[in-house]
Backbone as CSV, one residue per row, in Angstrom:
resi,resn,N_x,N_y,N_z,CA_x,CA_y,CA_z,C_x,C_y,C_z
1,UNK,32.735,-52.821,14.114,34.022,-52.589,14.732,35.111,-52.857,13.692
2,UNK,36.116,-52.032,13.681,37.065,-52.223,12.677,38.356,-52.494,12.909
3,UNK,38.580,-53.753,12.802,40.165,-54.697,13.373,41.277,-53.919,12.942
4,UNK,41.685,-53.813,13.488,43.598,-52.991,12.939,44.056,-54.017,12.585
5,UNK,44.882,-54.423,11.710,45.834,-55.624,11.462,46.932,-55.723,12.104
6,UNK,46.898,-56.796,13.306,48.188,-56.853,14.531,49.626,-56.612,13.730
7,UNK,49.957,-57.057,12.669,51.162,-56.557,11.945,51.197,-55.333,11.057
8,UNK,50.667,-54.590,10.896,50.798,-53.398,10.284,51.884,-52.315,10.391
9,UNK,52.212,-51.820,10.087,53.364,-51.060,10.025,53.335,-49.690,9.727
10,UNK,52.227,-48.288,10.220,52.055,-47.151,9.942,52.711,-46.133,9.153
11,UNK,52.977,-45.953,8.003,54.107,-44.975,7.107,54.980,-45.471,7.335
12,UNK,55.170,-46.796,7.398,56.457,-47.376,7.181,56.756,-48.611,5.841
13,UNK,58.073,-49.204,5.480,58.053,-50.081,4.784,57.571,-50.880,5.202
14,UNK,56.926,-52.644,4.833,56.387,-53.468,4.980,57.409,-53.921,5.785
15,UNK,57.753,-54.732,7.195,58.897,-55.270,7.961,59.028,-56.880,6.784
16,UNK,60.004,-57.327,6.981,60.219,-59.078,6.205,60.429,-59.940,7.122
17,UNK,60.477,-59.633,8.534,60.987,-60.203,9.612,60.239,-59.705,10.474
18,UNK,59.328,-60.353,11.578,58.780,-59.974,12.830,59.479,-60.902,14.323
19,UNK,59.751,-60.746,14.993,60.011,-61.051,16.201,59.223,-60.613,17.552
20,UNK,58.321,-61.595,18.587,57.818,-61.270,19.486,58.544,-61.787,20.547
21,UNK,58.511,-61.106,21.450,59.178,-62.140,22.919,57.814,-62.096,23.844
22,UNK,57.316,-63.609,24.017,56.188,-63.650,24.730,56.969,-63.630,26.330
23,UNK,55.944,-63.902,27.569,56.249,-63.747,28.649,55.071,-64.686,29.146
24,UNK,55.582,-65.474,30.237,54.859,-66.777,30.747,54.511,-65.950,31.998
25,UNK,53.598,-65.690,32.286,53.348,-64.753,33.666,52.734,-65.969,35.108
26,UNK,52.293,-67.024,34.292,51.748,-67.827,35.460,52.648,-68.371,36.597
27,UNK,54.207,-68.821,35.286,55.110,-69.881,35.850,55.630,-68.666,36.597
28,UNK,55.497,-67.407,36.345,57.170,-66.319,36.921,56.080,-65.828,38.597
29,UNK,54.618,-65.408,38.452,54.444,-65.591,39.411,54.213,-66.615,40.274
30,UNK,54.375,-68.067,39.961,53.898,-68.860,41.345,55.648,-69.149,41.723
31,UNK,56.732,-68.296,40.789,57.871,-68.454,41.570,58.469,-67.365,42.067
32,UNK,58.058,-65.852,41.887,58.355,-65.038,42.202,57.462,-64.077,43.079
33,UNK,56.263,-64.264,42.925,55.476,-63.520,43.188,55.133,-62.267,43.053
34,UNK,54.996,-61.306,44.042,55.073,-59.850,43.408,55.768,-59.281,42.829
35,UNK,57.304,-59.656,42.092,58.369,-59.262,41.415,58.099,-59.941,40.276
36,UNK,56.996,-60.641,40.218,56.840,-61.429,38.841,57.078,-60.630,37.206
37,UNK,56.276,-59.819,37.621,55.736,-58.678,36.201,56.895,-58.062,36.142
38,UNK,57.727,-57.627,36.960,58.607,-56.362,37.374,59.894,-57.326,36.705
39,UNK,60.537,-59.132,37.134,61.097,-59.184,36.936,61.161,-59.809,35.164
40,UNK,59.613,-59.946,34.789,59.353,-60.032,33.554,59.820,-59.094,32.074
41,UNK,59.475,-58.038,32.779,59.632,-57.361,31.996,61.428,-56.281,31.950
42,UNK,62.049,-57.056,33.217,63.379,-56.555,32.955,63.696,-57.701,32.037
43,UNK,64.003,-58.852,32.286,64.278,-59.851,31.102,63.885,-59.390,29.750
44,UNK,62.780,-58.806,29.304,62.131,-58.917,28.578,63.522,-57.468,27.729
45,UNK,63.878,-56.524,28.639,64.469,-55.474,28.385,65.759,-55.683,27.979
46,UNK,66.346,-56.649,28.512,67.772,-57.142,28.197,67.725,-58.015,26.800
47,UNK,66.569,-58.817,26.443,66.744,-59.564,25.277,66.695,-58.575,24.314
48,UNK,65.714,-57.678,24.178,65.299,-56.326,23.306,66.749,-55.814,23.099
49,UNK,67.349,-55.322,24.002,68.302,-54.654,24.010,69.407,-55.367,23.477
50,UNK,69.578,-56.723,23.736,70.588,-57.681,23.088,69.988,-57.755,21.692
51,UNK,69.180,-57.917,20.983,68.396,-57.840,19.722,69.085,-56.674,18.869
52,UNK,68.577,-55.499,19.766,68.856,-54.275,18.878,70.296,-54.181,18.907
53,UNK,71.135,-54.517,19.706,72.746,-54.751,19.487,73.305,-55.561,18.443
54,UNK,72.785,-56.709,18.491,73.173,-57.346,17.413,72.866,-57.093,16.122
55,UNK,71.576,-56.565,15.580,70.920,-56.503,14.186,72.138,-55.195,13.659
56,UNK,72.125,-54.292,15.056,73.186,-53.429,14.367,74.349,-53.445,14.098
57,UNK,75.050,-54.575,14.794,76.411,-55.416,14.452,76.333,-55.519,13.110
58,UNK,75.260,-56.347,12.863,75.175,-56.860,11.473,74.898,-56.199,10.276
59,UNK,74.755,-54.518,10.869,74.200,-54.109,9.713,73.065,-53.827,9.159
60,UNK,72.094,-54.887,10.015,70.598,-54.210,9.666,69.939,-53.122,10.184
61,UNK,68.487,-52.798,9.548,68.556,-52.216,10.191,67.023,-52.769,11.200
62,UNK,66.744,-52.431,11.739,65.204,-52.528,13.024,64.500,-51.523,13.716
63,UNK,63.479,-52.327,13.976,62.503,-51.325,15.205,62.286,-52.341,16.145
64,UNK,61.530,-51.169,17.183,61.289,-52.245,18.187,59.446,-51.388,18.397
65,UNK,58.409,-51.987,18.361,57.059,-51.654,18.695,56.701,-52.112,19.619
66,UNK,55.810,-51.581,20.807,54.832,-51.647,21.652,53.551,-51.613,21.039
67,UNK,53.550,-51.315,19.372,51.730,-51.385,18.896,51.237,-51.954,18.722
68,UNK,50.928,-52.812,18.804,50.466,-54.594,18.387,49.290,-54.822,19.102
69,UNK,48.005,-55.795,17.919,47.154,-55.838,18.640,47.332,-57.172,19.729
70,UNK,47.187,-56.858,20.899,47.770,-58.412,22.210,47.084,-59.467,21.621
71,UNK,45.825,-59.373,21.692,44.560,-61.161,21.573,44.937,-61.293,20.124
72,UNK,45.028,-60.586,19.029,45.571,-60.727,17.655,46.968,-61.789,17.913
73,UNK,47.921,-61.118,18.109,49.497,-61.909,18.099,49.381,-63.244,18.881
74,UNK,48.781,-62.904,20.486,48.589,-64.213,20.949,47.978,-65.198,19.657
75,UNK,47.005,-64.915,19.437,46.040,-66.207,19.022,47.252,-66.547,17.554
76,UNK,47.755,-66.064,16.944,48.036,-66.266,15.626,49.982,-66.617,16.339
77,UNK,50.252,-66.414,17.377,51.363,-66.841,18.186,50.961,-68.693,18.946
78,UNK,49.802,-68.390,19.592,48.957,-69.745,19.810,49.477,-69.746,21.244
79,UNK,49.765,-68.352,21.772,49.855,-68.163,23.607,48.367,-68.424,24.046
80,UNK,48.574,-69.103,25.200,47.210,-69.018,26.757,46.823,-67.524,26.968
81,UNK,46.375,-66.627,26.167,46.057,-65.182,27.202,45.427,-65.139,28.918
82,UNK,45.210,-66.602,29.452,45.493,-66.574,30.672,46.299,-66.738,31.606
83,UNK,47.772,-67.195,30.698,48.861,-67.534,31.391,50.287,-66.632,30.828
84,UNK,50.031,-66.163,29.333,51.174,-65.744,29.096,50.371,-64.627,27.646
85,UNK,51.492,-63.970,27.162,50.818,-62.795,26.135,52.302,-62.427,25.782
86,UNK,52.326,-61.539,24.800,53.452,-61.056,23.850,53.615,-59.824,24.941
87,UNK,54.589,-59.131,24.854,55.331,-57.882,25.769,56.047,-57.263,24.896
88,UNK,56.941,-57.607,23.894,57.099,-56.679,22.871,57.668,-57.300,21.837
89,UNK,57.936,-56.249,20.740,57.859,-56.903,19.210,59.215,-56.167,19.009
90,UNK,60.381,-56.462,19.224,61.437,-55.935,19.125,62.255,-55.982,17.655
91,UNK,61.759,-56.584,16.536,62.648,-57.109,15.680,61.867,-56.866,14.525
92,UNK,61.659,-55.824,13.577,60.673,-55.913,12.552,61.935,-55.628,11.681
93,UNK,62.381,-56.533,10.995,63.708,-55.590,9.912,63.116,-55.926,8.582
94,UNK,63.090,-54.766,8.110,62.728,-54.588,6.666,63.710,-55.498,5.462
């Protein structure tokens, strides 16, 4: 089997900066319940979006990826993959 490297960067420059925003799914459902995921991942949309606002304030420049290997970032992040996991990688600036 042949591992992809969770940071890799496909025809692109090497990033110098990575940013993940993990998500605690245990704590959001035993307080939200079925809006857990739903209200997870709007949070998750507003920080992204506050991210990519600012880097461009500043001038840099960024991406934002969904490609990432999950059990890779967790483990080398040092998340519970039974309680919480990465949701997206909003911040790779070269």
């Amino acid at each position: 089997m042949i591992q992809k490297d969770p940071f890799s960067v496909p025809d692109r420059q090497a990033p110098g900066v990575f940013f993940f925003i993990p998500a605690e799914f245990f704590k959001s459902a035993w307080e939200y319940r079925k809006r857990a995921f739903r209200y997870l991942l709007l949070d998750t949309g507003h920080l992204v979006e506050n991210f990519m606002l600012a880097t461009k304030a500043l001038g840099l420049s960024s991406r934002m990826s969904y490609d990432f290997e999950d059990k890779q970032v967790s483990n080398f992040l040092g998340l519970d993959n039974c309680r919480e996991m990465p949701t997206q990688d909003p911040g790779q600036i070269p």
